[in-house]
N, C-alpha and C positions, 0 to 999 in steps of 0.2 A: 464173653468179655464184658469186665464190667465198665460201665461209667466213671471216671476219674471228676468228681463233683469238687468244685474250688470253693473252698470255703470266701464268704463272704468280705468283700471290703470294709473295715469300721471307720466310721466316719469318725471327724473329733469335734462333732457336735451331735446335739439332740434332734430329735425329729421335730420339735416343736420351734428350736431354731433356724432348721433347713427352713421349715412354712416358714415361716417371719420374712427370714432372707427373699424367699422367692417372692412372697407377696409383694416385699418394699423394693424388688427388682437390684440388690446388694450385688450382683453377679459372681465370681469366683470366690471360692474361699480363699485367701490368703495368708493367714495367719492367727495361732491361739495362743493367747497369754496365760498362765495359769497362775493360781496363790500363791504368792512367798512362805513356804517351809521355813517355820521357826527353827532355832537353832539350839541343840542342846544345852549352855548356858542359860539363855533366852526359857527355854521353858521350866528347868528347875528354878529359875531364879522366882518364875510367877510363883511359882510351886512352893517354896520357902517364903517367901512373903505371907503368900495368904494362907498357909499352916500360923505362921506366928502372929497373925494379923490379929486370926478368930480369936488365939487366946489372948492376946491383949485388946484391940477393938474389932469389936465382930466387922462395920460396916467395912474399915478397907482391906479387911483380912475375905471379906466375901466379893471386893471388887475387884481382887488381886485372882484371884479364884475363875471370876469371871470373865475375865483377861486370857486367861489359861484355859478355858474350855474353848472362847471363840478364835484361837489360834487353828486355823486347817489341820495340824495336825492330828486334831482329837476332833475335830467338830465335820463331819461330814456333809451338811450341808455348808459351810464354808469352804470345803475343798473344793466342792464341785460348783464355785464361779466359774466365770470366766469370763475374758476378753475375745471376743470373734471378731476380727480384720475380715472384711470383702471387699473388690475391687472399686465397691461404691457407695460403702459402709463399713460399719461396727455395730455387730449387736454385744449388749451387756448381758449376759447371760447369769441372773442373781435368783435367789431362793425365792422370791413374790413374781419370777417370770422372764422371761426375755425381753431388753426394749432393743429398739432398731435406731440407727441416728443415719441418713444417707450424709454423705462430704458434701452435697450442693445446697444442702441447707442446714445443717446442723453450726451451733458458735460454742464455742467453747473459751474459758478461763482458765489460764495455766498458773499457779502458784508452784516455783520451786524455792526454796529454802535451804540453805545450807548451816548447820546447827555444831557451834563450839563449846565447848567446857574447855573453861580456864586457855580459853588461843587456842586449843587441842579440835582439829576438826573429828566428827564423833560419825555424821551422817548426813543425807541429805534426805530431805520430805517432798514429796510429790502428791500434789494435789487438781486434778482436774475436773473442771463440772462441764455440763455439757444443757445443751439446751434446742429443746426443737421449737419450731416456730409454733404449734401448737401447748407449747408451756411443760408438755415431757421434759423431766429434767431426769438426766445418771449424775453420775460420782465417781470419778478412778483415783486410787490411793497409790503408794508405796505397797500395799497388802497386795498387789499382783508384784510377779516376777519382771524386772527389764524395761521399770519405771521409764529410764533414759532412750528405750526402743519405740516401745509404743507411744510413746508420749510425744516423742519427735515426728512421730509415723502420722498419728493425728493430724497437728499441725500440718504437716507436708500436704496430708491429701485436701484436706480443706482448703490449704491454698493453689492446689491444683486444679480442685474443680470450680471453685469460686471465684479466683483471679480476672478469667478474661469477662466475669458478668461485668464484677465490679470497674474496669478499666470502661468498657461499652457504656455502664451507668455513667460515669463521670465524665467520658468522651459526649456523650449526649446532653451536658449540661447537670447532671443531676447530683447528687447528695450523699455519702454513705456516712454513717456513724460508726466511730468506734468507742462505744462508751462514750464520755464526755468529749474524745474526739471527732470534730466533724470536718470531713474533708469532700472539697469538692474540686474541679481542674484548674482552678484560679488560686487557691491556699487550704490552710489549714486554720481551723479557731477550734478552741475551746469554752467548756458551758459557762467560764466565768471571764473569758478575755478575745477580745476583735477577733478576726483574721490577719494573718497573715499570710503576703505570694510567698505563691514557692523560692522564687528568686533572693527571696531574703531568707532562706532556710539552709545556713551553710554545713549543718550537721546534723546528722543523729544520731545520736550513742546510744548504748545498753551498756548497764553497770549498775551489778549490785542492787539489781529488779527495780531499776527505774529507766523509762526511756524518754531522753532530754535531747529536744529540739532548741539547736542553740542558731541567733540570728548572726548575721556578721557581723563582726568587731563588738560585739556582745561579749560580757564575759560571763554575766552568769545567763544561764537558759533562760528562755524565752518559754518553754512548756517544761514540767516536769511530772513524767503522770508511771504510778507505780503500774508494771507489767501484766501484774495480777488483774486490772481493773481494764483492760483495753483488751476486747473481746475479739480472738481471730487474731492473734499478737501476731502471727508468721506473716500470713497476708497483710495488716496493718504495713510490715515493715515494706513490703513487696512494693505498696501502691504509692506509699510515701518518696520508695527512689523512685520511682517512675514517674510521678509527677514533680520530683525533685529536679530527675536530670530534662526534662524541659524544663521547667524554668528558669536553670540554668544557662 
């Protein structure tokens, strides 16, 4: 009788990932993003471009070209990024190597854009940077699949893991910056105007990638600071009602 041998489990990372992960203590894997598959329009379109380009001007008949080779579907080391989600991180997994970002210290920068021709909405652009306190910096694009997934995912775990430091800092009397915002358990100021109590902080909106601290019976804002520029925007908003609803 012979031995019935189970073929192997394949992982949906590398080996060079797995170490990363384990070293920086990432714990479960939870999830992988892959490249956006360009779209058959989308790629003949490069493809007619830069045929007609060369014969009339070489340079953007060879950038339109270039466009079209580094589309994943042709470029192999472009296919094989990726996004790795673990229970206590993200590693970048890119062509110069994997980087690791853990949620309890990593900040990150969220630019989304939404993009019209003629009032006609066409798409929206995603862009995140990411930054470790050692000065590692990544980059996540719209060029991964489910932009609007991982991108909120981020966000989410960074202020889940970061939330209760930053409440404890500020509970202790201390300081956190967000970007040009500085908030501490008494108000909020900004790098070019006083503070302000919370108590005088009747609102915060978001609209249209800016978020506007409006005072009472104020009518126009009191802060207006673009979304892009306030590092950690999720948790920013998190510590803001909370030291909102006491002041209240």
């Amino acid at each position: 009788m012979h031995d019935v041998q189970t073929p192997p489990v394949e992982r949906p990372f590398s080996d060079g990932v797995a170490a990363l992960a384990a070293a920086e203590g990432l714990g479960g894997h939870r999830a992988v993003f892959l490249p956006k598959r360009s779209g058959f329009w989308r790629l003949l379109g490069l493809a007619v471009f830069g045929l007609f380009g060369l014969l009339a001007f070489v340079l953007p008949g060879l950038y339109f070209l270039w466009l079209l080779w580094q589309t994943p579907n042709l470029n192999r080391k472009q296919a094989a990024r990726r996004i790795h989600c673990f229970e206590h991180g993200l590693v970048l997994d890119e062509p110069s190597g994997p980087v690791a970002f853990r949620w309890d210290a990593v900040s990150v920068l969220q630019r989304i854009t939404r993009r019209y021709v003629n009032g006609v909405y066409v798409g929206t652009n995603y862009d995140y940077r990411l930054f470790r306190p050692d000065g590692t910096k990544g980059r996540l694009t719209g060029f991964y699949a489910d932009p609007e997934v991982w991108g909120a995912a981020i966000q989410h775990e960074i202020t889940r893991a970061q939330l209760a430091g930053a409440l404890a800092l500020l509970n202790g009397g201390g300081t956190v910056h967000f970007g040009d915002m500085v908030v501490n358990a008494a108000g909020v100021a900004t790098a070019n105007r006083a503070g302000v109590p919370w108590g005088e902080i009747e609102q915060v909106e978001v609209r249209r990638g800016m978020v506007a601290l409006r005072k009472a019976g104020k009518w126009m804002p009191w802060s207006n600071t673009p979304v892009h520029k306030i590092p950690n925007f999720f948790l920013f908003l998190c510590v803001v009602e909370e030291l909102r609803s006491r002041g209240a």
